[in-house]
N, C-alpha and C positions, 0 to 999 in steps of 0.2 A: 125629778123632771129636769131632762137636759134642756138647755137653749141656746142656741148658736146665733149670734147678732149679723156675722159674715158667713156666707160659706161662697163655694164656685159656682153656687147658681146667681149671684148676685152679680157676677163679670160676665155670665153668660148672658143678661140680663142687658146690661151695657154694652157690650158685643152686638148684641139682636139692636138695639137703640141706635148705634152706630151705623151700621149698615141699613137699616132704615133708614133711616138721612142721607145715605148713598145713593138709596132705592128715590126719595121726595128730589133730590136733587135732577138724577136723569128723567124724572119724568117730567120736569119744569125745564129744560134744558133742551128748548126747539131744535137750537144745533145740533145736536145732538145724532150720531149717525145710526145708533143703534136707542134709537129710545126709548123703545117699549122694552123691547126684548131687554137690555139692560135692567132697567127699572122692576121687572117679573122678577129679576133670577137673585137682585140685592133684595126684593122683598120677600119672596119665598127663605134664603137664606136667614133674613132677620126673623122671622118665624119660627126656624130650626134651633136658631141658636139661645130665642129668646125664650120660645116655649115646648122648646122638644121634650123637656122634663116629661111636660104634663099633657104632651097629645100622644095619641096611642100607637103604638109602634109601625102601624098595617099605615097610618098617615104619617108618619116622618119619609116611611120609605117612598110614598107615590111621592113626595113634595122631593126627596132628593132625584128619583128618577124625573122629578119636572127641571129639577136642574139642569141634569146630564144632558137632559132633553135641548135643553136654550142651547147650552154651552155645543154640543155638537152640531148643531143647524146654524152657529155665528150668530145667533142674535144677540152676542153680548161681547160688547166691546168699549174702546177709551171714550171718551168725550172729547171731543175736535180740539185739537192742538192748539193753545193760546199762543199771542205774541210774547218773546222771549224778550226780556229787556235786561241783554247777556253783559253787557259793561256793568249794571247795578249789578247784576247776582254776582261778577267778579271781582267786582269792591265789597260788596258785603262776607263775601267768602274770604278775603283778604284782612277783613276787619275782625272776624270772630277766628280766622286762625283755625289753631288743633285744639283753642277752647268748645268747639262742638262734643269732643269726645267725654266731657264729661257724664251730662245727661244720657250718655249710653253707660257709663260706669255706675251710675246710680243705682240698676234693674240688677245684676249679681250683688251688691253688696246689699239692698234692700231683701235680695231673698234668700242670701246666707244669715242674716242678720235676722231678720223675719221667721226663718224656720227656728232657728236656735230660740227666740223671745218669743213671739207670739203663741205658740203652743202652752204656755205655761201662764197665762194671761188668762185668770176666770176667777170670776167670784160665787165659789159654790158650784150648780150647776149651770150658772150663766157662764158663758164661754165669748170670750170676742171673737174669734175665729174657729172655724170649725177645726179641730186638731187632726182630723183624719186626710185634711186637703190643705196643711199650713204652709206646704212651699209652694205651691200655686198657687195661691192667695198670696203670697208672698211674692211672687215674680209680677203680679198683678197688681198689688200696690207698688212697686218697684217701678212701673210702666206708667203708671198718673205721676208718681213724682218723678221721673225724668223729662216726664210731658211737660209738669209744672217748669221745673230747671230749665226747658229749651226754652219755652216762652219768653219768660224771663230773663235767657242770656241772649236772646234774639230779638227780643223787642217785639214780637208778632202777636196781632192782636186777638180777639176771643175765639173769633171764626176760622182764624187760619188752620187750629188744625183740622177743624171739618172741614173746609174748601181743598187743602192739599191732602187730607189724610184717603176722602174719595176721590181725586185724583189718582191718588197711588195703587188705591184698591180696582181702580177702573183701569189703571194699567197692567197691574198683573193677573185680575180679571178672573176666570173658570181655574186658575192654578192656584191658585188660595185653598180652595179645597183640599185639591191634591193629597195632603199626607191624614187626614179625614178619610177622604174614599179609599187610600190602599192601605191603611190602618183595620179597617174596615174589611178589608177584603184576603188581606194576611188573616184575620180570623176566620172568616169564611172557610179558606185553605183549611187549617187548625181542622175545624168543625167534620171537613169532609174528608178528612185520610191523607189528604197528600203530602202531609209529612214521613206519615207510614211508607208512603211509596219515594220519598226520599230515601230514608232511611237501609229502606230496602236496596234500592241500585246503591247510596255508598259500602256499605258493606259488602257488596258484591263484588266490588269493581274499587276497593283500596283494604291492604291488612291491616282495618282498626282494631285490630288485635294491640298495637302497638300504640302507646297514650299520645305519646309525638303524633301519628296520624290521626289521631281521633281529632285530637285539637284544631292542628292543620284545617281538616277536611270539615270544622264548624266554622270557623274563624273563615276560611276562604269559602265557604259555601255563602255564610252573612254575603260578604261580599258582592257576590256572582248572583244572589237573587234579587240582592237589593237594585245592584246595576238593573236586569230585568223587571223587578217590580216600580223602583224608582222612589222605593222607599224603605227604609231599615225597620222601622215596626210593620211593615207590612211582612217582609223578611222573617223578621224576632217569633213570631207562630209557628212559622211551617220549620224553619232548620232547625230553632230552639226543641222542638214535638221531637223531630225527623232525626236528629243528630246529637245534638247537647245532651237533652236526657238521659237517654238511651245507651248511648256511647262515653261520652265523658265522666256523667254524674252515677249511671248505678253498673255500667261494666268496669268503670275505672277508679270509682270513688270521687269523685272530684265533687271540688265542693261550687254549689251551685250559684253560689252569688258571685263570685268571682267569675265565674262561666259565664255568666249572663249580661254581668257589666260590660268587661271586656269583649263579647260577642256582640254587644250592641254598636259598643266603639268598631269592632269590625266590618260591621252594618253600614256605619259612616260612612267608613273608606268608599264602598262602595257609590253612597250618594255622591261623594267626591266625581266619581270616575264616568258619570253617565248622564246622557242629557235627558235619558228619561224622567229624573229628578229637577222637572219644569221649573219648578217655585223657587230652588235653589240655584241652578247654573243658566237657566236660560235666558226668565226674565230681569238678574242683572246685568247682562248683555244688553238685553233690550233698553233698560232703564237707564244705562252707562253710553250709550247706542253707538256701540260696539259694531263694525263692520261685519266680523266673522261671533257668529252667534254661540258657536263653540268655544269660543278662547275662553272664557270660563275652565270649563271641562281639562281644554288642553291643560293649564295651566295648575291646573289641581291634580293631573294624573299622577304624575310622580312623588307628588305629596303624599297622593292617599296610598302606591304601592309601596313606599319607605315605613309610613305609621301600619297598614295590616303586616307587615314582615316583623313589627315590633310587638305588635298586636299579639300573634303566633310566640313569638317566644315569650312573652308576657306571661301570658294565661300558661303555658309548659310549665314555668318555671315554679308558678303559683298555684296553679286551682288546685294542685295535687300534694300540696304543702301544707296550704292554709285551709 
């Protein structure tokens, strides 16, 4: 008999408790401009995350369609703008310095560290973590001890980070979801052919006869649907189905983890490049309160078309080697 003392349903757990608290807070929160509708769409939400395990599939989806539902009619939005008491937060910023960036250092070495150790951590069949989810348990403890670490180095007291963490969640609002729903709907694509019918128009219309093009034409495809879908694993289904397979790994041989990785980093470029990738470019504009809502975006283009032109010769050099 196995036993797992941790596994990812126990963050999912914490997650749903979290936004619950999101959800009791807007709904106690007079001022509040959006306050039902807010309140609906963090409780629905802590429900998904808490107990989607164990409600039946036909009820996860009508509760995410009640989502889409709030979030496109605007009933869900920030909590009315507090007084800024902008001299303290610029002494306090002044006092903690580039010691802030620690508590963010903590979350990758906790789940390098954590994958490599905790895996191997069991007595018999008892297991502290579950070994088939050890690095995400692992970036997941990584995230309470840097939580613990801020506290700590900032002096902020039990509540703060629930008072500012639903703040933040209330500002970036219905795009939190985001890489969920088009995650979600890249399989869909998968499900219904139209990688097939990718697949189809590129070989019609480029000679991936030749491995150079094959690459090319996955590596910049990631790209160009991610910009349109606004998400890389949304993407990773349909051009992975439509291209990579087909083309790179059983017409060319190529070996498929290398494809896949570096197809994904491909994927990136693309979020780089597009504002469709709300959660990523948009709402740190907003949250930075940035004049032009795009400088994000501008500012990342040429990053993201220098790393996919690296990306391309990358995967040439290797998938067909290693």
């Amino acid at each position: 008999m196995t036993v797992k003392l941790i596994t990812l349903e126990t963050f999912y757990l914490l997650i749903g408790l979290v936004f619950a608290l999101v959800a009791g807070g807007c709904a106690l929160d007079r001022s509040h401009p959006r306050r039902w509708g807010s309140a609906i769409f963090w409780g629905l939400l802590a429900i998904v995350f808490g107990f989607g395990k164990y409600l039946p599939a036909l009820a996860s989806g009508y509760l995410v369609l009640a989502l889409v539902l709030l979030a496109a009619t605007k009933q869900v939005g920030p909590a009315r703008e507090r007084p800024i008491d902008r001299p303290a937060r610029a002494a306090e910023a002044a006092r903690l310095g580039n010691h802030l960036i620690w508590p963010a250092v903590l979350i990758p070495v906790a789940a390098v560290l954590g994958t490599l150790a905790l895996k191997h951590v069991h007595l018999g069949g008892f297991w502290f973590v579950d070994p088939a989810q050890v690095t995400l348990i692992s970036v997941a403890f990584g995230a309470l001890l840097a939580l613990s670490a801020a506290q700590k180095l900032t002096g902020a007291g039990r509540m703060e980070p629930s008072r500012e963490g639903g703040r933040l969640l209330q500002t970036i609002g219905w795009a939190l979801i985001l890489p969920q729903l088009l995650a979600a709907l890249g399989g869909v694509f998968g499900t219904t052919g139209v990688g097939e019918v990718v697949a189809g128009l590129v070989q019609r219309g480029l000679p991936t006869q030749f491995p150079f093009v094959a690459v090319a034409a996955y590596c910049v495809g990631m790209a160009l649907f991610t910009m349109c879908m606004g998400n890389a694993f949304a993407a990773f289904a349909v051009i992975t189905s439509g291209i990579g397979l087909p083309l790179i790994v059983h017409q060319h041989g190529g070996n498929p983890a290398i494809m896949a990785s570096i197809g994904m980093l491909s994927g990136y470029c693309g979020t780089l490049m597009t504002p469709m990738a709300a959660n990523f470019n948009l709402v740190p504009a907003l949250l930075l309160e940035l004049p032009d809502r795009n400088a994000v975006v501008k500012a990342q283009v040429p990053i993201g078309v220098v790393i996919l032109a690296a990306n391309v010769a990358l995967m040439y050099l290797c998938v067909f080697r290693f």
